[in-house]
N, C-alpha and C positions, 0 to 999 in steps of 0.2 A: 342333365338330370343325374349321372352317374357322378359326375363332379361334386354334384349338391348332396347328394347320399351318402360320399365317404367323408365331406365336408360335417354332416349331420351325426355319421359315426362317430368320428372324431371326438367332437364336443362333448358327446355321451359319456367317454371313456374319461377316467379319473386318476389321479397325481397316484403314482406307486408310491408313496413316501419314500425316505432314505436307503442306503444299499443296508448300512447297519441292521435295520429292521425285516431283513428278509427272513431269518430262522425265528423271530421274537414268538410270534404264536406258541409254536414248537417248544423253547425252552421256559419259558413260562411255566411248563407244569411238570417241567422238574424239581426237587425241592432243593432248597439251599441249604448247605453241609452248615451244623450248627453245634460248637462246640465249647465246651465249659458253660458258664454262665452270663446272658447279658444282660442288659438294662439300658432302653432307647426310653429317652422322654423327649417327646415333641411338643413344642411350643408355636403357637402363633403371636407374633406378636403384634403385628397389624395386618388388614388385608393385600400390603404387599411383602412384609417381611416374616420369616418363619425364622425359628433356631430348635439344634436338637443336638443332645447332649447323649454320647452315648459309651458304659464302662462295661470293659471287656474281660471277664479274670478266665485266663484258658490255662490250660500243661504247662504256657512256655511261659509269659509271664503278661500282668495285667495291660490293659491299655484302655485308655481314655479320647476320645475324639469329638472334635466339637462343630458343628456345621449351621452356615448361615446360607441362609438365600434370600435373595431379591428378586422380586418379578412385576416388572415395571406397568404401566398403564397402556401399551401396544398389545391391540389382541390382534391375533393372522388366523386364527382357527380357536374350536372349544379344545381347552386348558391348555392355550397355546397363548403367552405375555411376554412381552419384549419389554425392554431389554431384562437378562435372567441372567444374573451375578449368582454364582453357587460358591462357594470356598470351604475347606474341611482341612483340620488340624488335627494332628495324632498329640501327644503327652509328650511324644520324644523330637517334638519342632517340625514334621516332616509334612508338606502342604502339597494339598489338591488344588488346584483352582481352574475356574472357567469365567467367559463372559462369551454371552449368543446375543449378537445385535439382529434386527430387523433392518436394516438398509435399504430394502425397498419392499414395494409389496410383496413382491416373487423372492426377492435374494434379499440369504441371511449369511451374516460373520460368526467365526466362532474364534477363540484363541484360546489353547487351555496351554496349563505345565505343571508338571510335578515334579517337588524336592523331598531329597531324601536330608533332614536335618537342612546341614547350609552348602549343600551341590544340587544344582539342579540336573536331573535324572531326564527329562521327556519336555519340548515343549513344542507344540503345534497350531497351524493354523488353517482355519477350513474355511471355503468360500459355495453357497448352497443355491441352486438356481432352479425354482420350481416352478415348471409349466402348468400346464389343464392337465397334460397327460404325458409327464418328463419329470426326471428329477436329473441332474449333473450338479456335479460339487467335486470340488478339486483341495486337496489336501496336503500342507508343505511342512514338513514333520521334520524337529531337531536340525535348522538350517543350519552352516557352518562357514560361515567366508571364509576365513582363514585355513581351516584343513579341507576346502571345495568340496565339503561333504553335505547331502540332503537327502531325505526321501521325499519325494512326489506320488499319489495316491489319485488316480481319478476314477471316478466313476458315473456310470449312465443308466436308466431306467426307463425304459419305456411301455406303456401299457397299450399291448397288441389289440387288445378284448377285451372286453368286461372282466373277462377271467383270467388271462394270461397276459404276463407282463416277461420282456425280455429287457438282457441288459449284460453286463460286463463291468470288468477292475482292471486297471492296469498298475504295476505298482515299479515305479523306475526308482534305483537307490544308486547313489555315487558314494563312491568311499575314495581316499590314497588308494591306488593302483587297484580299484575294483568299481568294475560297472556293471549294470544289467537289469533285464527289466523280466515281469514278469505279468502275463494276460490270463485273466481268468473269465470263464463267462456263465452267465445266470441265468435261472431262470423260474418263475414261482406261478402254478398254476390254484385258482381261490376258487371255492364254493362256499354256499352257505356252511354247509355239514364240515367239509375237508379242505388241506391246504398243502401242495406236495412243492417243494422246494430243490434246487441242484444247483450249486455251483462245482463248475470242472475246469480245471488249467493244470499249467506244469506243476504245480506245485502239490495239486492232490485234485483229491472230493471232499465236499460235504452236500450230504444228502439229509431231508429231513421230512415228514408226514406229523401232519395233526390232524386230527381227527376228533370231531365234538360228536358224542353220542345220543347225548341228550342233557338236560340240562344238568344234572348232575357229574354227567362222567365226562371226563377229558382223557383223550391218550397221546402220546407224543412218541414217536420214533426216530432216532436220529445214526448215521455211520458216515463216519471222517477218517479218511485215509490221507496218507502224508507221502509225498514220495522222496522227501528229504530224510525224514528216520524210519521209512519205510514199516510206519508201523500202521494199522485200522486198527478202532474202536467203532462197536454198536451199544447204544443204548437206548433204553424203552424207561419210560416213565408216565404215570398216570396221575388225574387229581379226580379225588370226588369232592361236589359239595353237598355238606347237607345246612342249607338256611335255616331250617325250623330250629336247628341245634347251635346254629350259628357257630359252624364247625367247619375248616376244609384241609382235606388230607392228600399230600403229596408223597408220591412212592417212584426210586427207579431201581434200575438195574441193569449193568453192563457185562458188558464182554471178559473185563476182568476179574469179576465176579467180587462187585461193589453194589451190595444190597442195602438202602436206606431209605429214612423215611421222616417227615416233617410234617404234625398234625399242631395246626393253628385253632384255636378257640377265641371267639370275644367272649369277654363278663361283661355282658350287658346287666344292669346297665352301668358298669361302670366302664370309663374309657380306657380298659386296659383288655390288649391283646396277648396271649398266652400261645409260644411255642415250645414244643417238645420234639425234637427228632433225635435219630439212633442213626447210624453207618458203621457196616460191617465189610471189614476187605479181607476175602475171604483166603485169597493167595499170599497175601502178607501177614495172617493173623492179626491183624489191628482193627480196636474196637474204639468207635469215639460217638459220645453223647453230649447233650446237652440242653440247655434250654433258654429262655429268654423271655422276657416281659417289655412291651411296649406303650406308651402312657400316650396318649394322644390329646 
């Protein structure tokens, strides 16, 4: 009987998704720093292929970037399609790219890399293995045969309870004459209402609280301590929505006393999304605005 009980738990409990997605609730309702003037137009152009064309004129000087994606006829979950070709080009030659295969039901590949112009800067490869109630994916980052240099990246998730999910990072890097690894470990407790988040290792904290108030109000609290530049930062950040207005407004505020804010409008009904945000850093005297239009 007991056997068949933890057996019957078990099954109840659900995939904690990715370790990436531990803070996502949380930073979500910070708003994103928005400066100069932009212009994203999105296009569909069939049911699996999308492009979006987007020009950027800031302080420093303009930029243009172009993005396509593919998202193939494998579905693993809702708005989940295999295989998913992403690719992004800046004005000055410098590329993003990805490809996430489905390989099997449970495990998915990813392979990304980025150049800056005609050096490649980053490229990586990630292997993802989802249980009923597990996630492990293991991640080989900037490999190097010839200078015997790599980082390796793993990690684990398991969800203890309905509610509480535990798990860990190990991140081992090889360099010429440098080795070492470093363990961190997590842990993310979920409610309807709240969601409190901790990761802790040698390398710091990060700590983080979301909290939905109601339907309209979100708060987000987050504090990341380093012990390599032994510095902390806390920040608080909220979002209100108002639907009727088809309006939602994003605010934070930190420790170093960087007060900003990002108020989104749709013009229904036309397909164009309207943002507006300010940021003020108050120790440095630097003031930066802007805005932006998005075409759907």
């Amino acid at each position: 009987m007991g056997n068949r009980a933890a057996a019957e738990r078990r099954r109840r409990l659900h995939n904690p998704g990715g370790f990436e997605r531990l803070h996502r609730r949380c930073k979500d309702v910070f708003p994103q720093q928005i400066e100069g003037v932009k212009l994203v137009i999105n296009k569909d152009l069939s049911q699996h292929f999308q492009a979006a064309h987007t020009i950027h004129m800031s302080s420093t000087s303009p930029h243009y970037h172009f993005n396509a994606t593919y998202s193939g006829t494998q579905q693993a979950g809702p708005g989940e399609s295999f295989p998913l070709l992403v690719g992004e080009m800046d004005s000055s030659g410098s590329l993003n790219a990805q490809c996430v295969l489905l390989l099997a039901e449970r495990i998915r590949a990813k392979a990304a890399f980025q150049t800056q112009q005609d050096k490649f800067l980053t490229w990586q490869f990630d292997s993802e293995y989802r249980g009923d109630n597990f996630t492990a994916s293991v991640t080989l980052g900037n490999p190097d045969i010839i200078n015997e240099s790599a980082i390796v990246v793993g990690h684990f998730l398991q969800s203890v309870t309905q509610n509480l999910v535990l798990g860990g990072e190990i991140v081992y890097h090889r360099r010429p004459n440098e080795e070492g690894a470093i363990l961190t470990l997590a842990g993310k407790y979920a409610t309807p209402q709240w969601i409190a988040t901790l990761n802790i290792g040698r390398g710091g904290a990060h700590v983080s609280y979301y909290h939905r108030a109601n339907d309209q109000v979100q708060v987000g609290v987050e504090f990341e301590a380093s012990s390599q530049t032994r510095e902390t930062a806390f920040s608080f950040g909220y979002q209100l929505d108002l639907p009727q207005a088809k309006m939602v407004f994003r605010g934070s505020l930190d420790s170093n006393w960087v007060v900003g804010g990002v108020l989104e409008k749709k013009l229904a009904p036309l397909p164009l999304t309207f943002a507006l945000g300010a940021f003020m850093d108050h120790m440095k005297g630097k003031f930066q605005y802007g805005f932006s239009v998005t075409v759907c």
